[in-house]
N, C-alpha and C positions, 0 to 999 in steps of 0.2 A: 226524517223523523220529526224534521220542526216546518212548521208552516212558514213559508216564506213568502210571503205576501210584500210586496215590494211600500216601502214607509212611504203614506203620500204626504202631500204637501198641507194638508190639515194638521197632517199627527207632528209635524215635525213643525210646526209652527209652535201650537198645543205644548209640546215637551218644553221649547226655546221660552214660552211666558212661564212656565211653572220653573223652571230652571231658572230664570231671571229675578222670577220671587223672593224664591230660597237666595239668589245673591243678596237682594235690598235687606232681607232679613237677617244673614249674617252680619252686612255692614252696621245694619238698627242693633246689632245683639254688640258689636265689638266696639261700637261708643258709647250707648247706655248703660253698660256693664260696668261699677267702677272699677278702678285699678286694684286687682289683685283680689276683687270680690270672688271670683271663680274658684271652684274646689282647685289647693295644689298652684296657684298659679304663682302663687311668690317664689315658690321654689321653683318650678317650670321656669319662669323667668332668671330667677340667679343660676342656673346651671346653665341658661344660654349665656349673660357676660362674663360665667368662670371661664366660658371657651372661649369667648369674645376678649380675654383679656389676659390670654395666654397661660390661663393657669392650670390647665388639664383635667385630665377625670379621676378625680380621688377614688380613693378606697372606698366601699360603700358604707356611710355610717360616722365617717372621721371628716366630712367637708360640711361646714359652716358655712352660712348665708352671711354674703355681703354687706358688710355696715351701711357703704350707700346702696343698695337695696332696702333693706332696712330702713333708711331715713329717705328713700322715695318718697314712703306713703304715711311716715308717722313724725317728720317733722314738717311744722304748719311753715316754714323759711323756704319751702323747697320749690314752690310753688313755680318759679320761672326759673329755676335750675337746670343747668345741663349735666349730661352724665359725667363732664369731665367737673364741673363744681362740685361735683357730691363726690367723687374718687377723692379729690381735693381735700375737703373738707370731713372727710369719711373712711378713709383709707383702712385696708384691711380685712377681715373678718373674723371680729372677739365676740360677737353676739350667742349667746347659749343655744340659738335655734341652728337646727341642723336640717342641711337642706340633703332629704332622702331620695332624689333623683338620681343617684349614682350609683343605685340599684341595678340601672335600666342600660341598654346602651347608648353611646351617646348620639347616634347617629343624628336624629333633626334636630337635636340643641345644637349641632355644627352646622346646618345647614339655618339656622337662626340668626349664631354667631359669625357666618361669613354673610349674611343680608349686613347685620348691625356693622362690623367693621369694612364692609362695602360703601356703608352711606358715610362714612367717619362721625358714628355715635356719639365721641366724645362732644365733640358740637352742639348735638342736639338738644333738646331738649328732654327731660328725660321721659316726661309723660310720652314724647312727640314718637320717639324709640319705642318705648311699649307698646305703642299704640300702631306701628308698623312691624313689629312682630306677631300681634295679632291679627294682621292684615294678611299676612302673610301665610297661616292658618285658613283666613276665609278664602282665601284662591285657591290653597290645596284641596279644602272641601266642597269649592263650589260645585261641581261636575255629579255630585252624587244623585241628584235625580235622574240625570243620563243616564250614571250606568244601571240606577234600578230601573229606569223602563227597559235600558237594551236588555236586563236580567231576563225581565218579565216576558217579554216579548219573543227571547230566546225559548223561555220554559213554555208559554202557553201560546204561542203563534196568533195572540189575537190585539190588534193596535190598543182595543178597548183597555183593557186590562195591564194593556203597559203604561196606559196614559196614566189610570190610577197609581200604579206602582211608582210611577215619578213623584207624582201628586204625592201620596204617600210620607215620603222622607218630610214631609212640612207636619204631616199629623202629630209630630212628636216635637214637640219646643227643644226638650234637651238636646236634641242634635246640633240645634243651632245655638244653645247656649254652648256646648261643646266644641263646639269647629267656627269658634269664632272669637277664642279666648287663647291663652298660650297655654299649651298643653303639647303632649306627644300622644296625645288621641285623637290629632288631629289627623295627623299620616295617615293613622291607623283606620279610622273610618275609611276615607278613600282608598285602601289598598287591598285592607277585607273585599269593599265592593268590589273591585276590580277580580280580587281570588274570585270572588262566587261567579260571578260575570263568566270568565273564561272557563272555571270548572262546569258551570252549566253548557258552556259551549264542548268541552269535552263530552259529557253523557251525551248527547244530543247529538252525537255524528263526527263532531270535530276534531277530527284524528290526524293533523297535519304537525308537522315536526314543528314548524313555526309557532303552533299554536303551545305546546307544549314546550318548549323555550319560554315564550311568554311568560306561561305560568311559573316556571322556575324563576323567573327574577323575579316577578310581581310578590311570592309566598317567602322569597329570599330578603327581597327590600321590607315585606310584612315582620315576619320574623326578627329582623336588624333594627326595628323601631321599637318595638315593645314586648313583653311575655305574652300580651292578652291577645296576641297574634299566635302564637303556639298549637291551642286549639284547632287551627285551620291545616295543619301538618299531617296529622293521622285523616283530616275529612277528605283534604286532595288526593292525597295516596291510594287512598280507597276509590273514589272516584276514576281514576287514570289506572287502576287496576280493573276494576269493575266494566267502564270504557272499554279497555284495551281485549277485553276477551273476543272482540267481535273475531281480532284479527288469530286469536290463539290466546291460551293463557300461557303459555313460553313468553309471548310478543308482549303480552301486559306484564308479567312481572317484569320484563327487560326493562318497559319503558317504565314503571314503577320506580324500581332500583335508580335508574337515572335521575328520576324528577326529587328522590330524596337525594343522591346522593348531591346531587346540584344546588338544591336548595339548603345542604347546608357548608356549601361551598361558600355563596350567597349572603348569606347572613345567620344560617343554623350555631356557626362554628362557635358564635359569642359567646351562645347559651354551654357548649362543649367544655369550652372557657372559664365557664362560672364552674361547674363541676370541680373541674379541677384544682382552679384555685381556691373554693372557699368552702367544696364538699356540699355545695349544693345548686341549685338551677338558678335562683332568684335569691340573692343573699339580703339581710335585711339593710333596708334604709338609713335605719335609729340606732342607736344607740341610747342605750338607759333605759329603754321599754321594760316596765313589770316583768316578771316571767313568774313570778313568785305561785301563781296556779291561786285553786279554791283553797281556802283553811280546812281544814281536818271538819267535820260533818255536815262540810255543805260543796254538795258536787256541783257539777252543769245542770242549768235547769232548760231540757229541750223545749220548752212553752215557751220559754225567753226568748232564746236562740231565734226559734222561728220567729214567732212576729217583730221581734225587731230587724231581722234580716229579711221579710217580706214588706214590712212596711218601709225600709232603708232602699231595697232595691224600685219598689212599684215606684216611692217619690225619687230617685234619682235615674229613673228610666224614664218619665216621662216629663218629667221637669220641676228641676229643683236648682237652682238659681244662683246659688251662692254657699256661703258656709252654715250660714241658720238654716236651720230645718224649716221653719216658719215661710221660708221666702219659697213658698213651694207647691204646686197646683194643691187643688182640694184630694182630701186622701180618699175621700169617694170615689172622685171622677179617676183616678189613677186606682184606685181597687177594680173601678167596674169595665174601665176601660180593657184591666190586663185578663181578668176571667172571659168579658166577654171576646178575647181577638182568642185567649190560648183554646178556648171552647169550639169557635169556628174553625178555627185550625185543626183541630184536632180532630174534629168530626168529619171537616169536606177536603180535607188537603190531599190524601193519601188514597184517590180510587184508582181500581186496578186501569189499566190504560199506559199511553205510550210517557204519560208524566210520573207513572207509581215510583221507576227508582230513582228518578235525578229528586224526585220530591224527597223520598226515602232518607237518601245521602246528604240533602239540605240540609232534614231535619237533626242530623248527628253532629252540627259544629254545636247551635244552641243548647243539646243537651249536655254536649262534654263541657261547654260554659259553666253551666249552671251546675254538672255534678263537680268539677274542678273547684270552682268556687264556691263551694257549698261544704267542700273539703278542705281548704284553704282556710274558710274563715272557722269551721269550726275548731282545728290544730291551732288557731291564735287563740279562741274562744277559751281553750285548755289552758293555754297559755300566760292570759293576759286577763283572763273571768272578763273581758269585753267584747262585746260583737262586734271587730271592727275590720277594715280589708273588705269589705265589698259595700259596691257601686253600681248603680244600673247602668253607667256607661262600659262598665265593663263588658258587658253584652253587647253593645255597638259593635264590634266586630261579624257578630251574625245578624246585624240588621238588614241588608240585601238579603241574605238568605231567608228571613223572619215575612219581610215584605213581597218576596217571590211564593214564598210558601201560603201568605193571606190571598195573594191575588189568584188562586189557584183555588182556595176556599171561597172567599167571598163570591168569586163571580160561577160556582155552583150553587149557589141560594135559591136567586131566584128560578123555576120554571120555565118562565116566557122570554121571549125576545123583549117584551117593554117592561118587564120585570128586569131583564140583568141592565138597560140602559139607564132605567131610574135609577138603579143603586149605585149603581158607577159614575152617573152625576153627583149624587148623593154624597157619596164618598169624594169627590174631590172640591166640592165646596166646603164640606165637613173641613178637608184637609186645610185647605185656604182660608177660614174661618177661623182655624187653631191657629195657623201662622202668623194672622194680624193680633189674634189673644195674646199672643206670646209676646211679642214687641209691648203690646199696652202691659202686661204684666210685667214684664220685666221692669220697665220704667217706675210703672209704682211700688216695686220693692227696690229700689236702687236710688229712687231720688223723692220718691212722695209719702215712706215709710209703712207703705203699705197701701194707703188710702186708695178712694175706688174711682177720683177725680184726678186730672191734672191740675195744679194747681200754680198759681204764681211765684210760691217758698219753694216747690219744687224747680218748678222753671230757674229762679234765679240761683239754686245750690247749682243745677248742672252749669250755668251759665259761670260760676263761681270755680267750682269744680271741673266740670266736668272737660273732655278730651278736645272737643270740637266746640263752635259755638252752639247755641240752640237751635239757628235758622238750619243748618244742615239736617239737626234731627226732622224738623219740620218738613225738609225736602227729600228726606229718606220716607217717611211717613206717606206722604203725598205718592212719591211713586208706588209703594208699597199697596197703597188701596185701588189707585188705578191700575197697577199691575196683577193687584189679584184680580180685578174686576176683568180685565182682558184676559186674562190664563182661564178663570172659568167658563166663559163664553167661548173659547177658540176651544176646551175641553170637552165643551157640549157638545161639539157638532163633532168629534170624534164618540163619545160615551152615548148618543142619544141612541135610541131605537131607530132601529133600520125597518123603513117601512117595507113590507113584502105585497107585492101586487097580488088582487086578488084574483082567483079563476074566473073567467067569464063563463055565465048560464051559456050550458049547453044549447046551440041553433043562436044565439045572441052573437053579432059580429063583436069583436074585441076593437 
């Protein structure tokens, strides 16, 4: 069903520089970034040393953010502190802020907090600690261009269009602001991809019990990290049913039945869990949240609702930086960018042919995202008269699938043979062009206040502030221009047009 054309030594060069890119880029995202700038991360952060520091996973709602967390980032003493001087000096946590990650389960805040008390944190430094937590983030997501070409390459049998599909994951800055700060959407990206990965390997022929294992642990481990994994539950089910009918649909519900029942052996059970004890899937984080509703003659206004929940999601889908709205690409280039991908997509993704149902079933994680979450924020809306609970990283989870389904559109655009290789260049300098934007942007909302220079008061705050010296930025930078410079060149000679020899005039020797 899939072309298999065996990866040559071009494409697999091609993939290794645009995969190396996105490295230098998360490591430029995970020291420019400052401490704690990133949506959620001070609490992402104190829920990894509640576990680090043996104090387990509270109730959701009743656990308090660490004093020395707390005095990290807001006393100016702290500066060459270690985490054992600020326990020290800080002990407890009486602070009124409530850290809402204990919502979630806890699974990569333990896999944080045995890094942190592997290296013996209390030594450290504390910046030094944070700042290998989020390192620790950029390794789990460094691989994602891999598995969006293997996606791409599975769905459409052509190296071109996988190349892009890797290239791809740089088109979007927030990926890299996201998988390279401390968060538990960090998992989560690399594990979606991995689902979609193998579920496309299922439509696609691949009916082997191993492969199917596979996916029970990968949607099991998805699952066990976060809710915004949930989605991807009812998409593989359907997929491995759908799949499975080649063999019987006896044999597909069999294998259905299993791959759920497994998968909530796996990590489903948590959510089981939540039910039970709190009566519902996802209990709240807070405590003290309004609930109080609208006043007596003034309802929900749906004109609100939407455009702040399309203008919240387009800037925090394609990059938006930190906690100000302001530090956030242009709301243009993020409106036109999302009509013009949802438009191609929707016009060229789904023609009949041997791609119509793995496309089909792609397209059903992003929709139940977006109708989930569109349901979600508006029961807080009711709730709280605020639009709030949605994210455009929430949608990361169908980002493989989002980029499998463009590459599938875009490269039925053009016509011609030297029509689909320009665009497929096109498209991955594009891609590699947004990547180095995103490093320069980042920088000037994090240490130049915006401005549109580098500047010396900038240079010398990070040098003051910031994680590393300046010369590493410098050397992250430097690789980052040569390495895109190499990744699009070794991309051409995969993406370019393929010349085709012409007929020789008849009676003419060839």
């Amino acid at each position: 069903m899939t072309d298999r054309r065996p990866v040559t030594r071009g494409e697999a060069l091609a993939v290794a520089a645009v995969t190396l890119v996105f490295v230098v880029v998360l490591c430029c995202f995970a020291v420019v970034t400052r401490p704690y700038d990133a949506a959620d991360e001070l609490a992402h952060f104190d829920a990894v040393m509640q576990l680090a520091l043996g104090n387990g996973w509270g109730t959701p709602g009743t656990v308090h953010v660490l004093n020395a967390v707390e005095a990290s980032i807001t006393s100016p003493s702290t500066a060459t502190a270690t985490w054992g001087d600020l326990l020290r000096a800080y002990p407890g946590a009486t602070s009124d802020a409530v850290d809402q990650m204990t919502q979630h389960p806890p699974t990569w805040y333990l896999v944080g907090a045995g890094l942190l008390r592997l290296v013996g944190f209390r030594d450290l430094l504390w910046s030094d600690a944070f700042l290998l937590v989020r390192f620790l983030d950029v390794a789990v997501v460094a691989a994602l261009p891999v598995v969006s070409w293997a996606t791409v390459r599975r769905l459409t049998g052509s190296p071109r269009a996988a190349v892009v599909g890797a290239a791809a994951v740089l088109a979007v800055p927030q990926v890299a602001a996201v998988g390279s700060v401390v968060t538990n959407d960090a998992p989560v990206l690399l594990l979606a991809g991995l689902v979609t990965l193998v579920t496309v390997r299922v439509l696609t022929g691949d009916d082997r019990r191993r492969t199917l294992v596979l996916l029970v642990l990968l949607l099991g481990a998805l699952v066990w990290m976060k809710g915004t994994g949930l989605p991807a539950v009812p998409v593989v089910l359907l997929a491995v049913l759908v799949a499975g009918r080649r063999a019987g649909w006896r044999s597909a519900v069999l294998r259905t039945v299993v791959v759920g029942a497994g998968t909530v052996l796996v990590g489903g059970w948590w959510w089981i869990r939540n039910v039970l004890v709190f009566g519902r899937l996802q209990p709240d984080g807070f405590v003290g949240r309004s609930t109080a509703g609208f006043p007596p003659g003034r309802g929900p206004d749906l004109a609100e609702f939407t455009q702040v929940s399309w203008d919240t999601i387009t800037r925090t889908f394609w990059g938006s930086t930190g906690h100000n709205a302001g530090h956030a690409v242009s709301p243009f280039l993020s409106d036109v960018a999302t009509v013009l991908c949802v438009v191609v997509l929707v016009a060229f993704a789904f023609r009949r042919g041997r791609t119509f149902v793995p496309a089909l079933l792609l397209a059903v994680l992003p929709l139940l995202l977006v109708l989930l979450q569109t349901a979600t924020t508006w029961s807080s809306y009711l709730r709280t008269t605020g639009v709030n609970g949605t994210q455009g990283r929430y949608y990361f989870p169908a980002l493989v699938a989002l980029v499998a389904l463009s590459a599938l559109a875009w490269s039925r655009l053009p016509r011609t043979e030297a029509g689909r290789g320009r665009l497929a260049t096109g498209l991955v300098v594009t891609s590699l062009v947004v990547a180095v934007y995103g490093v320069w942007f980042q920088w000037r909302v994090s240490w130049e206040g915006g401005t549109i220079l580098v500047t010396p008061g900038g240079v010398e705050a990070f040098a003051e502030r910031g994680p590393v010296p300046p010369g590493v930025v410098l050397v992250l930078v430097v690789l980052l221009v040569v390495g895109a410079v190499t990744a699009g060149a070794l991309a051409r000679r995969v993406t370019r047009p393929v010349a085709r020899p012409v007929p020789a005039p008849v009676g003419v020797d060839a």
